[in-house]
C-alpha positions as CSV (number, residue, x, y, z in Angstrom):
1,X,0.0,0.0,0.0
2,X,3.1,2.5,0.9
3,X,4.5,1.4,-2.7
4,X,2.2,4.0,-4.1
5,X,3.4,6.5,-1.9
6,X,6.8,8.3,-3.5
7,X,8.8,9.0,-0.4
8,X,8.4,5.6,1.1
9,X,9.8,3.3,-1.5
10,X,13.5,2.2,-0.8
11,X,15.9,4.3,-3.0
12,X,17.5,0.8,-3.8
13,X,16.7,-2.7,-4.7
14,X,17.8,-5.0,-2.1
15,X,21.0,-6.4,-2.1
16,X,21.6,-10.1,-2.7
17,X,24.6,-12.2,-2.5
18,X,27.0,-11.3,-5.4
19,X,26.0,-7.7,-6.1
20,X,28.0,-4.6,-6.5
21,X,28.8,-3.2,-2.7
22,X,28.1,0.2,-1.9
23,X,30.9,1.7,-1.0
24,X,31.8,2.5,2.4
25,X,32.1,6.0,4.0
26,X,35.5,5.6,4.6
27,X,37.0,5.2,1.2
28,X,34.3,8.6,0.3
29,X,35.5,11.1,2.5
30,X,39.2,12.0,3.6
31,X,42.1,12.6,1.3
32,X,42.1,10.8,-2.3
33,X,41.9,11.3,-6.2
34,X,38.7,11.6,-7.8
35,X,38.3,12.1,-12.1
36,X,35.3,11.6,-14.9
37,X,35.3,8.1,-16.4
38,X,37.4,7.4,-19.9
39,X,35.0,6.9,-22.7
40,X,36.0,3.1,-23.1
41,X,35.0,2.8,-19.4
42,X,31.8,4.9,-19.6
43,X,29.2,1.5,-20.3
44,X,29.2,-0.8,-17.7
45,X,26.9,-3.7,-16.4
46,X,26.1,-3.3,-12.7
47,X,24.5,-6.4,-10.5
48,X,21.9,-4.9,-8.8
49,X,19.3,-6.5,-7.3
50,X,20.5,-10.0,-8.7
51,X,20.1,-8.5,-12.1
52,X,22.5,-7.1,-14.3
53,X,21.8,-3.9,-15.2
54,X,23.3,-1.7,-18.0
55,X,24.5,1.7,-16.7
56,X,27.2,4.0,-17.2
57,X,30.4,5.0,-15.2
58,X,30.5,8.8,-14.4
59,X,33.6,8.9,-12.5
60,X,36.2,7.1,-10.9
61,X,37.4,7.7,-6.7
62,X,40.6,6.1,-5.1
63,X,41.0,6.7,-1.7
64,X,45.2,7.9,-0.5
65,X,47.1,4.9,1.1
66,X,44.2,2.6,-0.6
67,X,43.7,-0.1,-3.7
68,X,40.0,-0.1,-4.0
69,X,38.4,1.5,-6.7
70,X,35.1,2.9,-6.7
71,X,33.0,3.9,-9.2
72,X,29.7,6.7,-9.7
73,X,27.4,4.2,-11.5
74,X,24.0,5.4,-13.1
75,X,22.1,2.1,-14.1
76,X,18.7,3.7,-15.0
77,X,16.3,6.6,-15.6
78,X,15.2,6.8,-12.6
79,X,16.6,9.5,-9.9
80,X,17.6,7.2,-7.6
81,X,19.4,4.7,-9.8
82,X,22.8,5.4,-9.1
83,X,25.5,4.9,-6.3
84,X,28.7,4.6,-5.8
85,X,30.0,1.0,-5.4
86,X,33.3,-0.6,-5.3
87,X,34.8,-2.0,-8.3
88,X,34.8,-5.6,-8.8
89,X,35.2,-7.5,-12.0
90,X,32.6,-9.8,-10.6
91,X,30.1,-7.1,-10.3
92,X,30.9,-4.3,-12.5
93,X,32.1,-5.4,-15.7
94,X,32.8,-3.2,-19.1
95,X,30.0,-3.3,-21.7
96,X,29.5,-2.7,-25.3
97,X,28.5,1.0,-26.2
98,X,24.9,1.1,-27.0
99,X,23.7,0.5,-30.6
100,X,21.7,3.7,-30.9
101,X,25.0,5.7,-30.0
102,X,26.7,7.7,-32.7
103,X,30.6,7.1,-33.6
104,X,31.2,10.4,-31.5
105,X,33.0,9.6,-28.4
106,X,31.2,10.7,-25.1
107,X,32.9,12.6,-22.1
């Protein structure tokens, strides 16, 4: 009944066992590198929700003194699909451009 209501949906599908993980708070904040995605890393599947997802990499953080990656993904239209989640080949794993692009290259 609340599922009709806007504000009380949850701004993410629930996690299952072998999705992406958000990342922590610790590798957000605090000292670190952060630049916009390459173009050949812009299109991406995500496992969200135990689906794969299409979506596109925005940009790219390491944290200073660490090795994990993490990457602004957008997986869909909506205003809530997107998060930042640690990279994992096993989650997040380069895509084909779609067809409808155009040979330009995108940011």
């Amino acid at each position: 009944m609340t599922a009709a209501v806007l504000f009380s949906r949850r701004q993410h599908p629930d996690y299952v066992p072998g999705d992406a993980v958000r990342a922590p708070r610790e590798l957000m904040s605090g000292p670190g590198r952060s630049w916009d995605a390459e173009p050949r890393w812009r299109w991406v599947e995500i496992r969200i929700g135990g689906k794969w997802r299409p979506g596109q990499v925005e940009r790219w953080r390491l944290h200073q003194g660490s090795t994990a990656w993490v990457a602004l993904v957008r997986w869909g239209p909506e205003t809530l699909s997107w998060g930042w989640y640690l990279y994992s080949a096993d989650t997040v794993r380069q895509a084909p451009r779609p067809a409808d692009m155009s040979g330009a290259a995108t940011r």
